[in-house]
N, C-alpha and C positions, 0 to 999 in steps of 0.2 A: 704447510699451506693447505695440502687436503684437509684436517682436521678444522682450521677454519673455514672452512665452505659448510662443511657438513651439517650446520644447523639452519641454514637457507635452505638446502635441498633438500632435507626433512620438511622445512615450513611447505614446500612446493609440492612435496607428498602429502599432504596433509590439506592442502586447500585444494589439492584434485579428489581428494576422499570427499571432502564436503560436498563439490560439484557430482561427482556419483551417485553418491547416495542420496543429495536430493532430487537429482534426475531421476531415479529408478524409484521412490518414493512419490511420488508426483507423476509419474507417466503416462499415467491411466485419465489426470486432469488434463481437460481444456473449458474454456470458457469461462475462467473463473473470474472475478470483480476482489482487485487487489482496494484494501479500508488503511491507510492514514489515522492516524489521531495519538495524540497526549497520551502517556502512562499515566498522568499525573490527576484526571479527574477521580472521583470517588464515585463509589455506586448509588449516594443518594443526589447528587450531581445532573441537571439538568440533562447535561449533554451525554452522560453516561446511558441516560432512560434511551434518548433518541440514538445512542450507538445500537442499544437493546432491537430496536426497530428494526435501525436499517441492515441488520443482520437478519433479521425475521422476512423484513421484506424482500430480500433477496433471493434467502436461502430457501424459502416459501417456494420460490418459481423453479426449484432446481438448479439455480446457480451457485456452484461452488465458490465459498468466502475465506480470503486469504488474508491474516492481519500479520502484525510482527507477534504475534503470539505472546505477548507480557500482559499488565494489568490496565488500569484506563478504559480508554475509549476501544483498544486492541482485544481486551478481556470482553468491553460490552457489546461488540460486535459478534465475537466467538459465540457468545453466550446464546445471543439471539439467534445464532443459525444453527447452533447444536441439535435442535431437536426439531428440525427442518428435514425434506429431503437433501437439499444443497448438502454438500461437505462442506463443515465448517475445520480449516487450516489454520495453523499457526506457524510461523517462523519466525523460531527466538534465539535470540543473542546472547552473547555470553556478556556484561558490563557491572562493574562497580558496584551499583545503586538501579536501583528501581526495576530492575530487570527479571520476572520470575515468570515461566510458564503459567500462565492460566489454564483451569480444568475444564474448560468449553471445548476441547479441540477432537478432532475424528482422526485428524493426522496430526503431531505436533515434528517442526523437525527442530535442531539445535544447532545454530552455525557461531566460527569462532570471529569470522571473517565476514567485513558489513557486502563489502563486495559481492562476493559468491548470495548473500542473504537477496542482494539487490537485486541480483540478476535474476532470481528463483523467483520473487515477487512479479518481475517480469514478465517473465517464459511464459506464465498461462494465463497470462491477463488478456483480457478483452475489454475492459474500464477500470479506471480507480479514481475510490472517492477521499475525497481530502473532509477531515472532520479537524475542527479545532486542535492544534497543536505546536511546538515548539521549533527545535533547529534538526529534531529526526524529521519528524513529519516538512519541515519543509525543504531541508534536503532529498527525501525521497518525493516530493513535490516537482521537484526543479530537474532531477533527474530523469522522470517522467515527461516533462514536457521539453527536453532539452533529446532525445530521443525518438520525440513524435518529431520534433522541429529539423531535426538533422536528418530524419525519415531510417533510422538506425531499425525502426521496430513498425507494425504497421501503425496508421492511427487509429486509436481508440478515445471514447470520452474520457474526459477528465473533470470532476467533478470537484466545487470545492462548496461545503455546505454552511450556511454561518453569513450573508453577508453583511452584516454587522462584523463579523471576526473578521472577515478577509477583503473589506471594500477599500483598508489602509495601503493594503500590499499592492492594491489592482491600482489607486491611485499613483502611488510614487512608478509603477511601471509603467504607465501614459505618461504622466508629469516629468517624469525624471530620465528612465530610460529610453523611453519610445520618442521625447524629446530630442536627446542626445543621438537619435539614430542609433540607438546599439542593439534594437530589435525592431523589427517588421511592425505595422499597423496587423498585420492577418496574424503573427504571432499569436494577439490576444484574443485568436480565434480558436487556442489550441485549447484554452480551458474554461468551464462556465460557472456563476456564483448562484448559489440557488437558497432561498430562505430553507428551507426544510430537509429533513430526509425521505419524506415520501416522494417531494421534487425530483432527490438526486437519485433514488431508485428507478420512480417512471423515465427517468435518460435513460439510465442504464439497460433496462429492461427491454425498452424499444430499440433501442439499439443493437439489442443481440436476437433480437426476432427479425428487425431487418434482415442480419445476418445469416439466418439459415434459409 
């Protein structure tokens, strides 16, 4: 019966080592602006150039830039803030397909566990912007704002850039949920659609100036 336990309680040692080691790698961070997006654009891709930016425009002002650390819109964000003062962050996953460190990173860490990844995106966030993206990006979307909502974490802006990409999602959650009662009219107050990335920088930006 002990020998069947024993590969759980390794798993448990093993996802407290990831929690560690990204705590004591990261500790020195605050204030950083955790970036959303697609692995899946390419770098001659519209939305790649403007990830290139809004990494630039961030990490320009000293604000440390945390993406999932892989290729995409996560690489063009990296990319822009590497040669920034900001630190530019990556934390990347271990999956299947599409999954590979990008070389833009000051820190890169490597989790096996989306959870522990989650929470680490988290911890040093003061805003996150949402760029074009899939069922990662809008999973780490919902998580976000399901967090400010419950009041789990403080609130911060929530960006999402694109409203052409994202004016679908904002619809059916008026039309459909907000309809239904299953969330608050001030809910859709927890996040904003903005045409650009220079937009969703000047949020961010003023925001954390408020703050000091």
């Amino acid at each position: 019966m002990l020998d069947a336990k024993m590969p759980e309680a390794w798993r448990v040692l093993r996802i407290q080592s990831e929690l560690v080691d990204g705590i004591e790698r990261l500790i020195a961070l605050s204030g950083a602006v955790t970036v959303f997006g697609s692995a899946r654009f390419t770098a001659n891709s519209a939305e790649y150039k403007q990830g290139v930016r809004l990494g630039e425009l961030l990490a320009a002002e000293g604000i440390p830039v945390i993406t999932g650390g892989g290729p995409g819109l996560m690489e063009a964000c990296n990319r822009g803030a590497y040669p920034q003062p900001g630190a530019s962050i990556g934390l990347n996953i271990e999956l299947p397909f599409e999954q590979a460190a990008n070389p833009y990173q000051d820190i890169s860490l490597h989790f096996r566990y989306f959870f522990v990844r989650k929470f680490m995106f988290v911890k040093h966030a003061v805003g996150f912007v949402g760029l074009p993206g899939g069922y990662g990006t809008l999973d780490e979307l919902f998580e976000a704002l399901t967090l400010v909502q419950t009041q789990k974490v403080r609130g911060f802006p929530i960006v999402l850039v694109g409203k052409r990409y994202w004016s679908g999602l904002y619809d059916w959650l008026v039309d459909t949920v907000l309809e239904r009662s299953c969330i608050d009219a001030s809910d859709l107050d927890l996040f904003r659609i903005v045409d650009t990335v220079d937009e969703a920088a000047e949020v961010i930006i003023e925001y954390i100036k408020e703050r000091q």
